[in-house]
C-alpha positions as a Markdown table, in Angstrom:
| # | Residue | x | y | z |
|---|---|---|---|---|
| 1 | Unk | -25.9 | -4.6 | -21.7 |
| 2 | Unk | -25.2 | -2.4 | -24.4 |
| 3 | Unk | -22.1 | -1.3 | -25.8 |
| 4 | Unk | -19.7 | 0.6 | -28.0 |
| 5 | Unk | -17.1 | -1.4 | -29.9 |
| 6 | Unk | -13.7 | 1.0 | -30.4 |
| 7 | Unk | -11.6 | -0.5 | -33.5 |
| 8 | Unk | -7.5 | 0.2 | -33.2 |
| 9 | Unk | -7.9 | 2.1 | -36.5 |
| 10 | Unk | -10.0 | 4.6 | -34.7 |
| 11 | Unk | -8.7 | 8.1 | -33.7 |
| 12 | Unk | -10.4 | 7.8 | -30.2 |
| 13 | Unk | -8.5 | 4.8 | -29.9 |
| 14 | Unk | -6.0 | 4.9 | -26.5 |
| 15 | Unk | -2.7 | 5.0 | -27.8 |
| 16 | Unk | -1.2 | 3.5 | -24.3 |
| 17 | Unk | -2.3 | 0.5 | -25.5 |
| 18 | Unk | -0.2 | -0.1 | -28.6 |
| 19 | Unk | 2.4 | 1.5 | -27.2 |
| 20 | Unk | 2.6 | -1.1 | -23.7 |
| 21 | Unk | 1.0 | -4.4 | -25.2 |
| 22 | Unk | 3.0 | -4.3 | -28.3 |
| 23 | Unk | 1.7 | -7.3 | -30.2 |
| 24 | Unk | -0.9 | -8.6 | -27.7 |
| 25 | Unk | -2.6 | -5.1 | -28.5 |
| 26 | Unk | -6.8 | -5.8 | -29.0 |
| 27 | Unk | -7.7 | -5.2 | -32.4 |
| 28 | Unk | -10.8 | -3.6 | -30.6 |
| 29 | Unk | -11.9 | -2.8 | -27.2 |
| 30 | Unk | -15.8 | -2.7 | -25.9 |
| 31 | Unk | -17.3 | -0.1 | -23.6 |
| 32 | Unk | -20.1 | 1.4 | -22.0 |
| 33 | Unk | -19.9 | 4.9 | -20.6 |
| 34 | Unk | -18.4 | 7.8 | -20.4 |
| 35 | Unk | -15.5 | 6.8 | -22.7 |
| 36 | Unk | -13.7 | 10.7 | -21.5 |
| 37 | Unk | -13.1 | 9.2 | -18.8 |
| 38 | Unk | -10.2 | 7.2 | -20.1 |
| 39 | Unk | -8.4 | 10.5 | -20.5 |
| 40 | Unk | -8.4 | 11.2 | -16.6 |
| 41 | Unk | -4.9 | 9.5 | -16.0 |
| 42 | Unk | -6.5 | 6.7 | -13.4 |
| 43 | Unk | -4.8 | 4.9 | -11.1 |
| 44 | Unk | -5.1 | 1.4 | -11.4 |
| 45 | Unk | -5.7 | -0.7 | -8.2 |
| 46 | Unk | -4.7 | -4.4 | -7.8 |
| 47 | Unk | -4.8 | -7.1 | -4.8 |
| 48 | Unk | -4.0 | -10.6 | -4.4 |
| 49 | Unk | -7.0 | -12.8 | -3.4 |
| 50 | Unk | -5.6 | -13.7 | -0.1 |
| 51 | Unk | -4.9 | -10.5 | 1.5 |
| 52 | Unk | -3.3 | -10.4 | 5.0 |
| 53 | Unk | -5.6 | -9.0 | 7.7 |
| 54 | Unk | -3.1 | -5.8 | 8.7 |
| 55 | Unk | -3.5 | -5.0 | 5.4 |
| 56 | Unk | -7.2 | -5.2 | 4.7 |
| 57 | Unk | -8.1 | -1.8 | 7.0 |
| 58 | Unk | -4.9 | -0.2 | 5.1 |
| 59 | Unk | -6.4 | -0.9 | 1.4 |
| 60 | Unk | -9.9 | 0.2 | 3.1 |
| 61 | Unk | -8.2 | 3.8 | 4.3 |
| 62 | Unk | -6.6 | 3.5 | 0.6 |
| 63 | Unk | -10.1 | 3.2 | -1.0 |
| 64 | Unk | -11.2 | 6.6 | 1.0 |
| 65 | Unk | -8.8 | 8.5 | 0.3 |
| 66 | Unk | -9.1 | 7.8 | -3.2 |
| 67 | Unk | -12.5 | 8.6 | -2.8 |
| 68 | Unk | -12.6 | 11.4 | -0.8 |
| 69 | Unk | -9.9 | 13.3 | -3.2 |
| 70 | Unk | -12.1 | 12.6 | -6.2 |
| 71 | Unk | -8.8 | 10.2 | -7.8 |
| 72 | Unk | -9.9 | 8.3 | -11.4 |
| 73 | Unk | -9.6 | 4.6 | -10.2 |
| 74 | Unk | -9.4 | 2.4 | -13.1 |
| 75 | Unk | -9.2 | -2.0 | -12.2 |
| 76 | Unk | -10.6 | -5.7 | -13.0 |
| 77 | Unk | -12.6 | -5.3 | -9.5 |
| 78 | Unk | -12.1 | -9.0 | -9.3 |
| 79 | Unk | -10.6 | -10.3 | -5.7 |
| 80 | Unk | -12.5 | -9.9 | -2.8 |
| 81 | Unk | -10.2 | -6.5 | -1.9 |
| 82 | Unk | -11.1 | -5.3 | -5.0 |
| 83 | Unk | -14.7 | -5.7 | -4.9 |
| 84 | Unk | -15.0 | -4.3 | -1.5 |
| 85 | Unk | -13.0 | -1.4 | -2.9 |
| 86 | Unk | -15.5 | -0.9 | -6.0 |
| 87 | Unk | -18.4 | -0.7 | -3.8 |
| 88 | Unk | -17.0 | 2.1 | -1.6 |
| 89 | Unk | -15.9 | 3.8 | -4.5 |
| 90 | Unk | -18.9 | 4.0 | -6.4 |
| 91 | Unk | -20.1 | 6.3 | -3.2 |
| 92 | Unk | -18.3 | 9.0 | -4.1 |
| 93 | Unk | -17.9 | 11.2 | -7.1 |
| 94 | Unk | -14.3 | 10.5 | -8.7 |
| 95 | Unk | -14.2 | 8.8 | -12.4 |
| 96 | Unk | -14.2 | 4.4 | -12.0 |
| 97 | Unk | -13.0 | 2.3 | -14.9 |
| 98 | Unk | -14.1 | -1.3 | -14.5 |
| 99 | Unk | -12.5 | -3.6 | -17.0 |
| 100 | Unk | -14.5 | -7.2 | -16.5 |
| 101 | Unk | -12.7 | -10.2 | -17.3 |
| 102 | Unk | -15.2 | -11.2 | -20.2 |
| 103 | Unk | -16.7 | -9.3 | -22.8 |
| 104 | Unk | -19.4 | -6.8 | -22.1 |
| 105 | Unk | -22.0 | -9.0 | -24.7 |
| 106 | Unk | -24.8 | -10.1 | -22.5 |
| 107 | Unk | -23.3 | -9.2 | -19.3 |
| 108 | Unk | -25.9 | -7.3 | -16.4 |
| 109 | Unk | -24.7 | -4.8 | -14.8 |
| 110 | Unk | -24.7 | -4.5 | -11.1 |
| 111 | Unk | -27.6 | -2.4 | -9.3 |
| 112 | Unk | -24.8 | -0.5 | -7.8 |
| 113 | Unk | -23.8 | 0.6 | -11.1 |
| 114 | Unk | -26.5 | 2.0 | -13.0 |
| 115 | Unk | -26.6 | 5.4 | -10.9 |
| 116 | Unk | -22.5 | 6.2 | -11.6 |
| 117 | Unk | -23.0 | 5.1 | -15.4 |
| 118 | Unk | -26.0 | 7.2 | -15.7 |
| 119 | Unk | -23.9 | 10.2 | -13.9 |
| 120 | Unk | -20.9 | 9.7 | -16.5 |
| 121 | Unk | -18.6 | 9.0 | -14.2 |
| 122 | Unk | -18.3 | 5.0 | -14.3 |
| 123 | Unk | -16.7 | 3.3 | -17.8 |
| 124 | Unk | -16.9 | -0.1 | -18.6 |
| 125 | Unk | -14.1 | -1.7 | -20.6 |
| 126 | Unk | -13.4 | -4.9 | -22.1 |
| 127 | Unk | -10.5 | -5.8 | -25.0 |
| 128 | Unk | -12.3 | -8.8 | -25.6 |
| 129 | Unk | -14.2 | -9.8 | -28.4 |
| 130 | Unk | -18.1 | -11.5 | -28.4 |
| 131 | Unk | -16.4 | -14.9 | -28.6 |
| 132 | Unk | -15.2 | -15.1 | -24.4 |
| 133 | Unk | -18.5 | -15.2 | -22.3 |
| 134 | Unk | -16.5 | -16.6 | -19.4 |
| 135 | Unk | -13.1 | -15.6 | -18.2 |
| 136 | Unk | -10.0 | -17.9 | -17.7 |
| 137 | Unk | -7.1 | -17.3 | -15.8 |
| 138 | Unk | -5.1 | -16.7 | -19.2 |
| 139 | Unk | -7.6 | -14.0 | -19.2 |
| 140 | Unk | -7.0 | -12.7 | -16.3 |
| 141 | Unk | -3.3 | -12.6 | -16.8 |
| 142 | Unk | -4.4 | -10.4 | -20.5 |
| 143 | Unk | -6.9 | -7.8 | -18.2 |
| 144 | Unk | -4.7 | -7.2 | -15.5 |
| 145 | Unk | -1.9 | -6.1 | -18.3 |
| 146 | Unk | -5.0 | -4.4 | -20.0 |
| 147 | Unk | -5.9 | -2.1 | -17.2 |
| 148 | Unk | -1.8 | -1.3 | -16.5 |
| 149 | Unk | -1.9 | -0.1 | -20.2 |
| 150 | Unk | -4.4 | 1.9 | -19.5 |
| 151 | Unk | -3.3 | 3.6 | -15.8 |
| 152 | Unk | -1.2 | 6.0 | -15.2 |
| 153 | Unk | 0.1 | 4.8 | -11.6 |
| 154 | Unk | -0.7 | 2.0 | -10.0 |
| 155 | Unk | -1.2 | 0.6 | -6.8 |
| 156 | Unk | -0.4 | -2.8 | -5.9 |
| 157 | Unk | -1.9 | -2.9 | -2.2 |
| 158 | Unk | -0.9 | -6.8 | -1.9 |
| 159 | Unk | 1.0 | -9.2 | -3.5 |
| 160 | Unk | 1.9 | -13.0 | -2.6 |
| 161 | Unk | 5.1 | -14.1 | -2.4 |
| 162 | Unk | 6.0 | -16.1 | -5.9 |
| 163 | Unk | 2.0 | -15.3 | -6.9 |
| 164 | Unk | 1.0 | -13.7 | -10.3 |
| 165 | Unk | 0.3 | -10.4 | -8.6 |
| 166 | Unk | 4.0 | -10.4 | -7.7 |
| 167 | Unk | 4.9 | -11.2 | -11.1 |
| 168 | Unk | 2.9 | -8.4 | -13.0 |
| 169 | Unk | 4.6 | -6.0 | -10.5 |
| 170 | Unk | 7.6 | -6.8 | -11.7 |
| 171 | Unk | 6.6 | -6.9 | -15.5 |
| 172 | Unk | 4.5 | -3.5 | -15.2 |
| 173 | Unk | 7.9 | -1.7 | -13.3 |
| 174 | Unk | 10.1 | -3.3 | -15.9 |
| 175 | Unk | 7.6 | -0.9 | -18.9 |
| 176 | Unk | 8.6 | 1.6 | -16.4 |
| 177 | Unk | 5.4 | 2.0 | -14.6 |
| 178 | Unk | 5.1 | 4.5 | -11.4 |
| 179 | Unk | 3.9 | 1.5 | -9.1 |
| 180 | Unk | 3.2 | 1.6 | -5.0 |
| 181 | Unk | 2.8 | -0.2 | -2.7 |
| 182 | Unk | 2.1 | -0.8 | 1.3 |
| 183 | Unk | 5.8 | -0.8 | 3.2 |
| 184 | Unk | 4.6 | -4.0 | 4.9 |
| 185 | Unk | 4.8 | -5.5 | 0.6 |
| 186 | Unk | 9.7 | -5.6 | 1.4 |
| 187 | Unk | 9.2 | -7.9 | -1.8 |
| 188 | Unk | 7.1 | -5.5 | -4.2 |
| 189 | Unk | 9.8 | -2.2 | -2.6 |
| 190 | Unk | 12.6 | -4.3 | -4.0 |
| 191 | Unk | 11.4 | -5.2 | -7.4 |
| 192 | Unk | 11.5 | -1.3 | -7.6 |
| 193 | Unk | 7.8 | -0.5 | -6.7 |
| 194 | Unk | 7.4 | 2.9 | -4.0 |
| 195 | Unk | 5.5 | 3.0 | -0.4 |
| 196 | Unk | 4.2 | 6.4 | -1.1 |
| 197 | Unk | 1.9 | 7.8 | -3.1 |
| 198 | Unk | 1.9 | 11.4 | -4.2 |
């Protein structure tokens, strides 16, 4: 696949990342895309990988309506939630920012992707570098933080007690983050995260 490498030094540059990531800020990022899309204020959308079942046909309704009012969705895309999300998604016409836990060197892109990326309205981000071919849950942890830097809200539809979802909540509210969540998630409403979404 290829790509576009952004240095920090570079005018086009997103500022929201120095200014949330501090000294973990990439010295570059790679992309492929429409890179005007990172100026659509997305909302960024995360899920536990064990999702409980009343919840799965909520984050589905969720996806829609995301959908269906054309909202910039920005995420790692990586639990099975996610995914599932992605793919409904990429049906409709709204900006998606996928930020892949790896860099974008060598990496194929989806069949379901090519038509949104060739439409302008699917980016493809990655802060790291040609070195990391295969992500780690270190990684992860980096991405996840990655794509809060980059969103303007974000939505948390599930989050295991004591998990590393739960923890990010609580780290993204403390940069003072707008962050929602289901009103089934008592734990994520107490850390200071909202069940609405305006």
């Amino acid at each position: 696949m290829e790509y576009k490498k952004i240095d920090q030094n570079e005018i086009c540059y997103p500022a929201e990342l120095r200014q949330y990531l501090g000294a973990e800020v990439p010295s570059s990022i790679q992309l492929r895309g429409n890179i005007d899309l990172l100026r659509k204020k997305p909302l960024a959308l995360f899920s536990s990988v064990k999702c409980p079942g009343k919840l799965i046909l909520k984050t589905y309704d969720l996806a829609q309506r995301l959908r269906d009012d054309a909202v910039p969705v920005i995420g790692g895309f990586h639990s099975p939630m996610e995914k599932e999300c992605l793919l409904l998604l990429l049906r409709g016409s709204q900006p998606v920012i996928v930020c892949p836990n790896r860099n974008l060197s060598g990496m194929r892109m989806p069949a379901e992707w090519k038509k949104p990326i060739s439409e302008g309205r699917l980016l493809i981000v990655s802060p790291f570098d040609e070195k990391l071919r295969r992500g780690t849950v270190q990684t992860a942890i980096y991405r996840n933080n990655f794509v809060a830097a980059l969103a303007d809200r974000i939505y948390i539809t599930y989050a295991a007690p004591g998990s590393k979802t739960e923890a990010f909540c609580r780290e993204v509210i403390d940069w003072g983050k707008k962050v929602h969540t289901f009103k089934e998630n008592q734990k994520l409403l107490n850390l200071g995260a909202q069940s609405y979404l305006r």
